[in-house]
PQR file of N, CA, C, O and H, with PARSE charges and radii, in Angstrom:
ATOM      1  N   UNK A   1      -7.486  -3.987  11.896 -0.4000 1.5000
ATOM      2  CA  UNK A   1      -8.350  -4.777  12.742 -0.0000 2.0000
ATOM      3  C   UNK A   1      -7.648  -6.064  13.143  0.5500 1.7000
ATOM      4  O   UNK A   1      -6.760  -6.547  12.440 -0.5500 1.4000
ATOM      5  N   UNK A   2      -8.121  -6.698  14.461 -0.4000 1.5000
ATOM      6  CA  UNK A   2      -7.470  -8.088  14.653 -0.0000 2.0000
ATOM      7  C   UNK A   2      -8.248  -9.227  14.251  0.5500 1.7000
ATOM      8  O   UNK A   2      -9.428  -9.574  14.204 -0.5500 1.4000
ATOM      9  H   UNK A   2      -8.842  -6.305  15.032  0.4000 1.0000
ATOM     10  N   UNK A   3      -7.120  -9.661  13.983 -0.4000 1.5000
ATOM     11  CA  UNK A   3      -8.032 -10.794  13.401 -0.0000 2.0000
ATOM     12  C   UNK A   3      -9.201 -11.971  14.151  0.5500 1.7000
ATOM     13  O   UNK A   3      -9.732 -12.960  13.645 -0.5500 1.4000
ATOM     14  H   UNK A   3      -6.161  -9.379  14.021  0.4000 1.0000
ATOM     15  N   UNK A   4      -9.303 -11.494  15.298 -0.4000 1.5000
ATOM     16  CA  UNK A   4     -10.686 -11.917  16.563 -0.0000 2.0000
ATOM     17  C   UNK A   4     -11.856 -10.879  15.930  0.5500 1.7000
ATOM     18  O   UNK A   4     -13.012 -11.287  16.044 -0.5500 1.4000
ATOM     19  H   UNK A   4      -8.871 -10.691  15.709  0.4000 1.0000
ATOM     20  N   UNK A   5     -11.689  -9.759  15.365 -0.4000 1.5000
ATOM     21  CA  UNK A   5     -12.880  -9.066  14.984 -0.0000 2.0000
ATOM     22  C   UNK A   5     -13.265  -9.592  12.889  0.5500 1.7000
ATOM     23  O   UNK A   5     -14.164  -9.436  12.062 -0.5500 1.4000
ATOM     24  H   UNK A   5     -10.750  -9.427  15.272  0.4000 1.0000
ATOM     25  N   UNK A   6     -12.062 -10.150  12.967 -0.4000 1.5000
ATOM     26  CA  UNK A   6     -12.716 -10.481  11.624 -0.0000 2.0000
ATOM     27  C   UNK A   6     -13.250 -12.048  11.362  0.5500 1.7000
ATOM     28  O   UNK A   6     -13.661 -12.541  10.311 -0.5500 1.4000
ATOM     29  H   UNK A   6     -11.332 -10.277  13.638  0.4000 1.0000
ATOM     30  N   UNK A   7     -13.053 -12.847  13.101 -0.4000 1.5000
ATOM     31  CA  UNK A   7     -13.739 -14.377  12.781 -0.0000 2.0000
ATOM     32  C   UNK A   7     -12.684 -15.109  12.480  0.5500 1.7000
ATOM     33  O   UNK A   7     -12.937 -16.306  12.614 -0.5500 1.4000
ATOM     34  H   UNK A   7     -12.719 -12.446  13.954  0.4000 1.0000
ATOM     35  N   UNK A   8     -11.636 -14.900  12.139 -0.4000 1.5000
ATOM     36  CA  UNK A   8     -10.140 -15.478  11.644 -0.0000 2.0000
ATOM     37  C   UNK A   8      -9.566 -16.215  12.766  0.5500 1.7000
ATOM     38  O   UNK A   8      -9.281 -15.567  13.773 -0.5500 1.4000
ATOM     39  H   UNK A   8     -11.430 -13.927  12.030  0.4000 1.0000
ATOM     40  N   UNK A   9      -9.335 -17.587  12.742 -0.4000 1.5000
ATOM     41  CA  UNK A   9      -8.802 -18.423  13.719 -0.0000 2.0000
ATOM     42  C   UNK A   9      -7.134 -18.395  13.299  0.5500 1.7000
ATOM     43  O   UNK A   9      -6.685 -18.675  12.187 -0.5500 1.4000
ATOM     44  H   UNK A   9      -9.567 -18.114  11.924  0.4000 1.0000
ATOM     45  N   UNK A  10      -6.311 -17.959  14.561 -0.4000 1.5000
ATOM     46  CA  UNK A  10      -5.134 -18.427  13.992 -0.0000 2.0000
ATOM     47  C   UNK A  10      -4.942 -19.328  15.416  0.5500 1.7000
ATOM     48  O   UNK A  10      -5.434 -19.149  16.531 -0.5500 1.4000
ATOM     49  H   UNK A  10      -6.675 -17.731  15.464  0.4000 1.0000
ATOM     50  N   UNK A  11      -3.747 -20.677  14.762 -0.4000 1.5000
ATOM     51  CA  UNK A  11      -3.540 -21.795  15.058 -0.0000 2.0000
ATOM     52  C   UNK A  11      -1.828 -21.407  15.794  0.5500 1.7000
ATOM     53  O   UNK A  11      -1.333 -22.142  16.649 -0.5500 1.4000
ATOM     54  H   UNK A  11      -3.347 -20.822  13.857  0.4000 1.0000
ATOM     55  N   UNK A  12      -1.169 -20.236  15.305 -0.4000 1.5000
ATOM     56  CA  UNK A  12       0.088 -19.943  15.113 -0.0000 2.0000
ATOM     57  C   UNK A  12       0.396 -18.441  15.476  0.5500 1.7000
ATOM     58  O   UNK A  12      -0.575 -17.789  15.091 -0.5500 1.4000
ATOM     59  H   UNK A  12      -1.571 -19.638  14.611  0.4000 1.0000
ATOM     60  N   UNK A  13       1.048 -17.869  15.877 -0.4000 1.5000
ATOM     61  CA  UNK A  13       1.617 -16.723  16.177 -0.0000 2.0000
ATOM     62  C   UNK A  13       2.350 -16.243  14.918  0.5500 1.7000
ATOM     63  O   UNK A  13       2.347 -15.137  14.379 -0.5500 1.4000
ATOM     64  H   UNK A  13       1.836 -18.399  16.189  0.4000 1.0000
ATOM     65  N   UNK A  14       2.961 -17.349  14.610 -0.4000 1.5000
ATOM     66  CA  UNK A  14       3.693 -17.102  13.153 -0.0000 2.0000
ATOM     67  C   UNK A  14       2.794 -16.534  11.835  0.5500 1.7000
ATOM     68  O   UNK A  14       1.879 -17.129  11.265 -0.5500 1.4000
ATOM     69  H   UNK A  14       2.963 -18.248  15.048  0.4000 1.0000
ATOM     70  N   UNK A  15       3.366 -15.142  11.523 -0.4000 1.5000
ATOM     71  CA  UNK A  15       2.878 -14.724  10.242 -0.0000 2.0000
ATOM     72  C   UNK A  15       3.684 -14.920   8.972  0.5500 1.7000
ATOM     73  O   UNK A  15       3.108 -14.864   7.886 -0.5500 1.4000
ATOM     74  H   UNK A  15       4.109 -14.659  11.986  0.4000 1.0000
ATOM     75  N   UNK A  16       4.967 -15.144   9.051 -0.4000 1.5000
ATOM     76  CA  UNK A  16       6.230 -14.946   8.209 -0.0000 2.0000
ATOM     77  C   UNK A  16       6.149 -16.321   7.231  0.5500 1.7000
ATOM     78  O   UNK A  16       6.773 -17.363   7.429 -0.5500 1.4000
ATOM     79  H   UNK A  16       5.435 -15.190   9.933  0.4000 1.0000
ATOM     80  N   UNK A  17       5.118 -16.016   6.009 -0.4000 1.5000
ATOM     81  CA  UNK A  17       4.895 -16.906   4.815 -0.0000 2.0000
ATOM     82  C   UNK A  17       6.402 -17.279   4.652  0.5500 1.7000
ATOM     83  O   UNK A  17       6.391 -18.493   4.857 -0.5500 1.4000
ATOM     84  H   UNK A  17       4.611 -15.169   5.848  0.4000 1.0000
ATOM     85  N   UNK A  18       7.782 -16.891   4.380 -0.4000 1.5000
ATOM     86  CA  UNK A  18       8.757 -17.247   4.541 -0.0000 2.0000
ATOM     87  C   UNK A  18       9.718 -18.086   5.280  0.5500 1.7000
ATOM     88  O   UNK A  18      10.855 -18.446   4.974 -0.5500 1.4000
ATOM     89  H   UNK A  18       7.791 -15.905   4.214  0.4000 1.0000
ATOM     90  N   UNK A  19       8.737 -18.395   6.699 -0.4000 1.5000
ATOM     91  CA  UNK A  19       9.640 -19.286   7.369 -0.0000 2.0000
ATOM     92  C   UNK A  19       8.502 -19.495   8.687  0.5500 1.7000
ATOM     93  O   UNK A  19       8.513 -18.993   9.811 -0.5500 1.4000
ATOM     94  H   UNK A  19       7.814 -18.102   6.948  0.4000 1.0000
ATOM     95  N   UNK A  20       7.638 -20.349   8.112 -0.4000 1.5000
ATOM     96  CA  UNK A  20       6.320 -20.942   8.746 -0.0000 2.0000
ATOM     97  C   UNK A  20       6.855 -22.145   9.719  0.5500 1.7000
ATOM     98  O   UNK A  20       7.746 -22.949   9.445 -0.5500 1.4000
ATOM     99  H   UNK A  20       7.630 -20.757   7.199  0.4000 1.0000
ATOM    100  N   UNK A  21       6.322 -22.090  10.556 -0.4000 1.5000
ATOM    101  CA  UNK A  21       5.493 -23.228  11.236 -0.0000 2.0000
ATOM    102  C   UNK A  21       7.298 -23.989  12.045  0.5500 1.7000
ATOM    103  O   UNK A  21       8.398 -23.460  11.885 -0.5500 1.4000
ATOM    104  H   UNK A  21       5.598 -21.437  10.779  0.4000 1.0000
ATOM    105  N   UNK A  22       7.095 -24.932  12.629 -0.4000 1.5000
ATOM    106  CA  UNK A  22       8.038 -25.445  13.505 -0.0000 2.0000
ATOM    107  C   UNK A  22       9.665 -26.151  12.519  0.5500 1.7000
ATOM    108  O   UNK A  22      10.708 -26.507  13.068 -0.5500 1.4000
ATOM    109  H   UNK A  22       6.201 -25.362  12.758  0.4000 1.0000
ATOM    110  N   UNK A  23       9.424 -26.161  11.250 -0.4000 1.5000
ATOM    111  CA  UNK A  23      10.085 -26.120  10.307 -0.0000 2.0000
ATOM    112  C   UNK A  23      10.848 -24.931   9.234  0.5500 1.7000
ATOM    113  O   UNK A  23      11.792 -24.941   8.444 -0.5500 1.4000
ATOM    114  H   UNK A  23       8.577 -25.871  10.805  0.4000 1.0000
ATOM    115  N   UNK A  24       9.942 -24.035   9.672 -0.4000 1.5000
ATOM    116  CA  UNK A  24      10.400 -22.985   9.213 -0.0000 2.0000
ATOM    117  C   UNK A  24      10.102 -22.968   7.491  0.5500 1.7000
ATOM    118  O   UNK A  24      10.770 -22.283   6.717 -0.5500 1.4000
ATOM    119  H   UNK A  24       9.175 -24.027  10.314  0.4000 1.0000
ATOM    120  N   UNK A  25       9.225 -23.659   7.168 -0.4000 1.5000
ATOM    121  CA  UNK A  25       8.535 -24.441   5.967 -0.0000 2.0000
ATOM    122  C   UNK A  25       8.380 -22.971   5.092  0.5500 1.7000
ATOM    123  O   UNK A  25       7.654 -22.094   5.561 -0.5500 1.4000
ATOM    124  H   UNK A  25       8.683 -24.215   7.797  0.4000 1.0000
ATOM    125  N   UNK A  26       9.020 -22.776   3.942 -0.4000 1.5000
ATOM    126  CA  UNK A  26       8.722 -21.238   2.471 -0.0000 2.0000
ATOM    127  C   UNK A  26       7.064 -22.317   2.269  0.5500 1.7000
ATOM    128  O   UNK A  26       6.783 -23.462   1.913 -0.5500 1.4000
ATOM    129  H   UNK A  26       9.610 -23.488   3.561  0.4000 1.0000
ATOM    130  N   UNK A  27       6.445 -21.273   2.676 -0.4000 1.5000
ATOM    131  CA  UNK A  27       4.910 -21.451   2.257 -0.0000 2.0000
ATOM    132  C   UNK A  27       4.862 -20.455   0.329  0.5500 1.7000
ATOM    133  O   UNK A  27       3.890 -20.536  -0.423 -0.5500 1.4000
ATOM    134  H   UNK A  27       6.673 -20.343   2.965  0.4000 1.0000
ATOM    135  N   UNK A  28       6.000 -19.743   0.044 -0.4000 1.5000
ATOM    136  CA  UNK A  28       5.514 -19.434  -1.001 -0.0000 2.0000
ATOM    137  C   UNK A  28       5.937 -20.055  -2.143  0.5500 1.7000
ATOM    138  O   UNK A  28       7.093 -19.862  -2.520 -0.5500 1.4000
ATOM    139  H   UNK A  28       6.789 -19.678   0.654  0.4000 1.0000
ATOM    140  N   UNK A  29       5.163 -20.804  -2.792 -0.4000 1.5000
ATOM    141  CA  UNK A  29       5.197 -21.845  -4.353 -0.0000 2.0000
ATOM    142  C   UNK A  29       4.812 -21.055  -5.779  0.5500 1.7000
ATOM    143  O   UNK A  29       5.069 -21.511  -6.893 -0.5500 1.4000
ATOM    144  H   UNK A  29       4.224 -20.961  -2.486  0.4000 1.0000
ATOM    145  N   UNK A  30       4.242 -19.963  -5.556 -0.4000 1.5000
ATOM    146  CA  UNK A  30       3.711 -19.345  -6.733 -0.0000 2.0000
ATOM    147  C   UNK A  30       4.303 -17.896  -7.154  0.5500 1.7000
ATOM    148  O   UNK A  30       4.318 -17.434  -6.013 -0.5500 1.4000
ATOM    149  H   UNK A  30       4.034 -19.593  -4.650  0.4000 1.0000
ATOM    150  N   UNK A  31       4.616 -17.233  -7.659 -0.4000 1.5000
ATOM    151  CA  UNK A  31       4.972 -15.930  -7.941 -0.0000 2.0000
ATOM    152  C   UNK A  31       4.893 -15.552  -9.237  0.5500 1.7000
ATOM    153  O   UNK A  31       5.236 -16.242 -10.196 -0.5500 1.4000
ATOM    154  H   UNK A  31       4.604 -17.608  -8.586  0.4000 1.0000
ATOM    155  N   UNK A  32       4.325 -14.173  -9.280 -0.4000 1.5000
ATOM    156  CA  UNK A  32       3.493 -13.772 -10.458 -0.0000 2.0000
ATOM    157  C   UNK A  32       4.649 -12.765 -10.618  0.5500 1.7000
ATOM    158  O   UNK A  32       5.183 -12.852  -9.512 -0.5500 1.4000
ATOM    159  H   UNK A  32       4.046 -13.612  -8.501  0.4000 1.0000
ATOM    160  N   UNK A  33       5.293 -11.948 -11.254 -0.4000 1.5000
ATOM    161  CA  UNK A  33       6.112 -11.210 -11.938 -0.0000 2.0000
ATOM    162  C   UNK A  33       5.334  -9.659 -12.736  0.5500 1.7000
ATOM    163  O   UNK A  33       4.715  -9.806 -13.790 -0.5500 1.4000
ATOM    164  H   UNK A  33       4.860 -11.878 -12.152  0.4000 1.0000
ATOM    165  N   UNK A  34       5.412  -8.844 -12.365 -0.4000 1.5000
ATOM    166  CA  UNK A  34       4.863  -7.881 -14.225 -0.0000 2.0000
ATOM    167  C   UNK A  34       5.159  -6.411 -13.768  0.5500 1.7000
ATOM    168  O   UNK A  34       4.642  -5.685 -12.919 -0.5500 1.4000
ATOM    169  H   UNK A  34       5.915  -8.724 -11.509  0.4000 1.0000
ATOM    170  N   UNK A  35       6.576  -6.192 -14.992 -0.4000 1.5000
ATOM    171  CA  UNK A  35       7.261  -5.196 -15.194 -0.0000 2.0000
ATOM    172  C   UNK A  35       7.121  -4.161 -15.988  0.5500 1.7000
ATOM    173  O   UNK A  35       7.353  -4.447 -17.162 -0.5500 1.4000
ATOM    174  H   UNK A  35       6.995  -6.781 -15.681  0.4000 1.0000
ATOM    175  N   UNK A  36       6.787  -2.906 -15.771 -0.4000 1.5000
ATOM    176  CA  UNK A  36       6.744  -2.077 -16.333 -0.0000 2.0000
ATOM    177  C   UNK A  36       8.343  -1.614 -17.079  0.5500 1.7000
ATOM    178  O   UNK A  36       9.292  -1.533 -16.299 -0.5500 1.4000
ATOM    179  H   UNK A  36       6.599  -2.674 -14.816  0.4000 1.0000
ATOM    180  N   UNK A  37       8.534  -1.393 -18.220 -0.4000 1.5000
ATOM    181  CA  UNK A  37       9.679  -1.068 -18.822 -0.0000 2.0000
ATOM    182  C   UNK A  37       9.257   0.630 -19.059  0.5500 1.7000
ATOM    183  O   UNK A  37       8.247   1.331 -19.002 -0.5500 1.4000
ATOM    184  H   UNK A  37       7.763  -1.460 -18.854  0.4000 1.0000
ATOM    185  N   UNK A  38      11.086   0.820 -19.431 -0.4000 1.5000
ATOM    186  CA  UNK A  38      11.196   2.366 -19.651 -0.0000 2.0000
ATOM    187  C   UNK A  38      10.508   2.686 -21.261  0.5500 1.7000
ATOM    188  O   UNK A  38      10.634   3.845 -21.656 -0.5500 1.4000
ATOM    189  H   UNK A  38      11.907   0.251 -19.477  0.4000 1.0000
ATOM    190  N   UNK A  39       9.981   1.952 -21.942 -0.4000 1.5000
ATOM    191  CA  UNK A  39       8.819   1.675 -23.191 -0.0000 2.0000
ATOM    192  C   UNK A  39       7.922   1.776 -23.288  0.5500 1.7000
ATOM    193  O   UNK A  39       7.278   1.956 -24.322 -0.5500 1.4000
ATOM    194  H   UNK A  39       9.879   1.010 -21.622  0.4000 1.0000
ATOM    195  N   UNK A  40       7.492   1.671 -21.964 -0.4000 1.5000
ATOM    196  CA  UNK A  40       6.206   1.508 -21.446 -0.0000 2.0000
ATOM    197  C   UNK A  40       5.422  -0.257 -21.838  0.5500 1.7000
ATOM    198  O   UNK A  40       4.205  -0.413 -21.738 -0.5500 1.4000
ATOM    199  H   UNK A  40       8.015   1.524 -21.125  0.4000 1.0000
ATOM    200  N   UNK A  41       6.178  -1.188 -22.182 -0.4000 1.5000
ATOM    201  CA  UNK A  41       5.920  -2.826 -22.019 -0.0000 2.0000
ATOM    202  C   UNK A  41       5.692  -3.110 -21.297  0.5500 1.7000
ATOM    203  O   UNK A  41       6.075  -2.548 -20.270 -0.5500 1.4000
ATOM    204  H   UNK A  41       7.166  -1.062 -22.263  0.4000 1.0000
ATOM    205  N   UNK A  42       5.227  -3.742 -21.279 -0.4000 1.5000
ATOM    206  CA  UNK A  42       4.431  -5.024 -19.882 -0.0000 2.0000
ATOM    207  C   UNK A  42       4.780  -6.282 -19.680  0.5500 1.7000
ATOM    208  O   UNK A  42       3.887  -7.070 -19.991 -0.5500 1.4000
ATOM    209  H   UNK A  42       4.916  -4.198 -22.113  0.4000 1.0000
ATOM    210  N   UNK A  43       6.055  -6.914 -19.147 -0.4000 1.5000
ATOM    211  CA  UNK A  43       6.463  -8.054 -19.263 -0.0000 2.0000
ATOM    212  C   UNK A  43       6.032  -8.853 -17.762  0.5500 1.7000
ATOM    213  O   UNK A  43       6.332  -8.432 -16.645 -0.5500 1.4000
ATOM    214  H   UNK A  43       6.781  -6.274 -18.895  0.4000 1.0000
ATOM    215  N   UNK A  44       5.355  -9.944 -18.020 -0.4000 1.5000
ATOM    216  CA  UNK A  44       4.772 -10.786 -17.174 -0.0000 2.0000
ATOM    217  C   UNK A  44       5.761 -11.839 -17.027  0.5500 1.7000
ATOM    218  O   UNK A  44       6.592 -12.054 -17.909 -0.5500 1.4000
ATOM    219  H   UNK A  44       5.112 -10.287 -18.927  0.4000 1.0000
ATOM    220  N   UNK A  45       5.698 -12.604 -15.785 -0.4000 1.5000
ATOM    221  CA  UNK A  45       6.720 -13.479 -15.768 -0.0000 2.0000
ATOM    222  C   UNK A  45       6.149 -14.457 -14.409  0.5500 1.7000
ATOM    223  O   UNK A  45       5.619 -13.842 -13.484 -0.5500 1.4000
ATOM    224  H   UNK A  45       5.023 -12.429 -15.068  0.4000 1.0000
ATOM    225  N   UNK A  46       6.251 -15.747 -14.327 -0.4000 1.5000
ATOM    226  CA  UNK A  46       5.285 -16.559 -13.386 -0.0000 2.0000
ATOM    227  C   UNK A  46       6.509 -17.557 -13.307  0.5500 1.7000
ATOM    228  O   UNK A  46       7.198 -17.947 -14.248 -0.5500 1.4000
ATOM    229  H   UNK A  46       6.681 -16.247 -15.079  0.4000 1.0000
ATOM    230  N   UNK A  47       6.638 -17.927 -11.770 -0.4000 1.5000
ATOM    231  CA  UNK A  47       7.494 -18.761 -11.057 -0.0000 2.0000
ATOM    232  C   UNK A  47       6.920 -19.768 -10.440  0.5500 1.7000
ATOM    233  O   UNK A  47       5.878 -19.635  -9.798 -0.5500 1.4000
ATOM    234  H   UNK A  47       6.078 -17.610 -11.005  0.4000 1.0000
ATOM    235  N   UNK A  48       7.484 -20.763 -10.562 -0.4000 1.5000
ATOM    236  CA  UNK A  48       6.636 -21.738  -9.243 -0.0000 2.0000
ATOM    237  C   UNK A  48       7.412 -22.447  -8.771  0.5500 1.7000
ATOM    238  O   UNK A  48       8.539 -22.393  -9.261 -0.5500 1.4000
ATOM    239  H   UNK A  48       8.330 -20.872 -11.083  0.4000 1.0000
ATOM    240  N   UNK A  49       7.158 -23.485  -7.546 -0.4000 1.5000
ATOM    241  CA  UNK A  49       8.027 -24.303  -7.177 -0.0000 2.0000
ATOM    242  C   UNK A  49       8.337 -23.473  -5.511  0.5500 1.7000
ATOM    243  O   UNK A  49       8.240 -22.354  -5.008 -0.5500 1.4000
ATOM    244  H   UNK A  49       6.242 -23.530  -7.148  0.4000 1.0000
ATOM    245  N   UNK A  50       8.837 -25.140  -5.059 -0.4000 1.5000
ATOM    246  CA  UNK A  50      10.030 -24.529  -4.043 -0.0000 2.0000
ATOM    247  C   UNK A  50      10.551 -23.561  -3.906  0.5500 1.7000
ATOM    248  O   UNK A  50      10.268 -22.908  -2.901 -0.5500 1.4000
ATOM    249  H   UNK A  50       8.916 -26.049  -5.468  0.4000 1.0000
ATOM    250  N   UNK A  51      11.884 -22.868  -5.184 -0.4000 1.5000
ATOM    251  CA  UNK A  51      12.546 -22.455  -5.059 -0.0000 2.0000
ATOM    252  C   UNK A  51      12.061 -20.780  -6.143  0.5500 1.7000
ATOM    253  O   UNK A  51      12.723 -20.073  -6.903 -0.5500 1.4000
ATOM    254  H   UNK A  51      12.114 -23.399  -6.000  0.4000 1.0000
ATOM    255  N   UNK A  52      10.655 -20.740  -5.682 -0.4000 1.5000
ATOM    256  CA  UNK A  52      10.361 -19.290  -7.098 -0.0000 2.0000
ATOM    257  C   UNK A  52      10.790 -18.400  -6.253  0.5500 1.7000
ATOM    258  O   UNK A  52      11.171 -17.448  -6.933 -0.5500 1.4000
ATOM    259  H   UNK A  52      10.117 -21.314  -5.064  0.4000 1.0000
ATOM    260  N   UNK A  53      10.969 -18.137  -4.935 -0.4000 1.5000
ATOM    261  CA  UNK A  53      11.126 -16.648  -4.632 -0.0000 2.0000
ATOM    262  C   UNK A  53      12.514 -16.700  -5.354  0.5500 1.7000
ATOM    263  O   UNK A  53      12.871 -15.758  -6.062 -0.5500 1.4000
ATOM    264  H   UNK A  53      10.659 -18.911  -4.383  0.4000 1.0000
ATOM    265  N   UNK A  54      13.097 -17.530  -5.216 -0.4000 1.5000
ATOM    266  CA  UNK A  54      14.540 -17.590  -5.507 -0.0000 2.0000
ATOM    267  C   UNK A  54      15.075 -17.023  -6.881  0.5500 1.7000
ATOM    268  O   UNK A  54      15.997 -16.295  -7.249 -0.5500 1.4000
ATOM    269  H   UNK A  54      12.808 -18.295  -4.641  0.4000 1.0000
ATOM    270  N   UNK A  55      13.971 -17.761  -7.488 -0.4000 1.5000
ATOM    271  CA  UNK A  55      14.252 -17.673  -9.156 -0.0000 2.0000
ATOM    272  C   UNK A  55      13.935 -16.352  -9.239  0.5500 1.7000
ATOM    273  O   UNK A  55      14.732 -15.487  -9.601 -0.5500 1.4000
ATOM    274  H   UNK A  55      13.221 -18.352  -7.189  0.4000 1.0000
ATOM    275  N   UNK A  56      12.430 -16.093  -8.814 -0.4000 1.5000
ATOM    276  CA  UNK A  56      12.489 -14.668  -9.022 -0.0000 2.0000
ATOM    277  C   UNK A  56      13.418 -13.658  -9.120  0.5500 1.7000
ATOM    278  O   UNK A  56      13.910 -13.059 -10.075 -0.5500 1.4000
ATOM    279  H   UNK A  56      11.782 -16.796  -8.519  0.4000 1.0000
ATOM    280  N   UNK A  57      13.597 -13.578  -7.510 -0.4000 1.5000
ATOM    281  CA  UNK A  57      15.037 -12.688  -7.521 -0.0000 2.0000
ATOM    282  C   UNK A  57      15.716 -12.671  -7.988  0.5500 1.7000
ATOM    283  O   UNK A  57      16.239 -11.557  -8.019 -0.5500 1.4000
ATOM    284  H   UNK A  57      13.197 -14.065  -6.734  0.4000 1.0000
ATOM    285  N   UNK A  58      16.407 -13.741  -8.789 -0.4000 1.5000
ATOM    286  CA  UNK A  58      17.606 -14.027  -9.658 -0.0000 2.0000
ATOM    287  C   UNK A  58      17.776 -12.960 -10.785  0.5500 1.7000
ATOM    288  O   UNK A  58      18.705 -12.222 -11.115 -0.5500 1.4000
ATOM    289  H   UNK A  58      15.982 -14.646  -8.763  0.4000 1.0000
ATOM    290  N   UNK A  59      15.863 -13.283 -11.477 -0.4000 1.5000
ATOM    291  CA  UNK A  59      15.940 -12.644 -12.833 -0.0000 2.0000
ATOM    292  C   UNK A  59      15.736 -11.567 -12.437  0.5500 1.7000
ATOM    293  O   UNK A  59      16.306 -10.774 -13.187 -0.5500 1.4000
ATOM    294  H   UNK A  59      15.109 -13.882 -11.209  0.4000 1.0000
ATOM    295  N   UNK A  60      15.027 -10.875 -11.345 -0.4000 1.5000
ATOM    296  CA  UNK A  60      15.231  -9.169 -11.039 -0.0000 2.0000
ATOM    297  C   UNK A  60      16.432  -8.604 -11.102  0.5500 1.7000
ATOM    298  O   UNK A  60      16.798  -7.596 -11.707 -0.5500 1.4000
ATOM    299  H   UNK A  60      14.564 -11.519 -10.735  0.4000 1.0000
ATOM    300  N   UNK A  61      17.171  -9.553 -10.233 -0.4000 1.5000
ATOM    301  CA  UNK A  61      18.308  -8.870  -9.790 -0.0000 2.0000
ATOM    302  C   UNK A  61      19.505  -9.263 -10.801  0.5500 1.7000
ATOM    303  O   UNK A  61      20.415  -8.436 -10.858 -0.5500 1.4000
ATOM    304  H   UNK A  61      16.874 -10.371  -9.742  0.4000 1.0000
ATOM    305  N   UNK A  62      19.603 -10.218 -11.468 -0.4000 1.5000
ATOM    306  CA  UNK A  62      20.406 -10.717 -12.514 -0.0000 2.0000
ATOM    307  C   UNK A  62      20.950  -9.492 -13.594  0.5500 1.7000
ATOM    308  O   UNK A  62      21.661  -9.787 -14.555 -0.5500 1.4000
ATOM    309  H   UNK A  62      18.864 -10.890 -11.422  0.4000 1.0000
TER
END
């Protein structure tokens, strides 16, 4: 559906939480983490800041 049928005002054309607005501003500060292991564990892991997508990735990909 568009978002005119759901009442939703957008201000912006821009959808890309990654590189918002006339700055190109990371709108994302929060990141939640939770990994299923070959154990079957559940490891949770929470980022924040500026730079969490970053961190995130680090420890995925690390």
């Amino acid at each position: 559906r568009h978002h005119r049928d759901l009442n939703i005002l957008m201000t912006t054309e821009r959808t890309d939480s990654l590189s918002y607005a006339g700055v190109r501003e990371n709108l994302v500060l929060t990141l939640d983490q939770i990994t299923l292991n070959t154990w079957n564990e559940t490891l949770v892991s929470r980022y924040d800041g500026p730079h969490a997508l970053l961190d995130c990735m680090s420890e995925l990909l690390g």
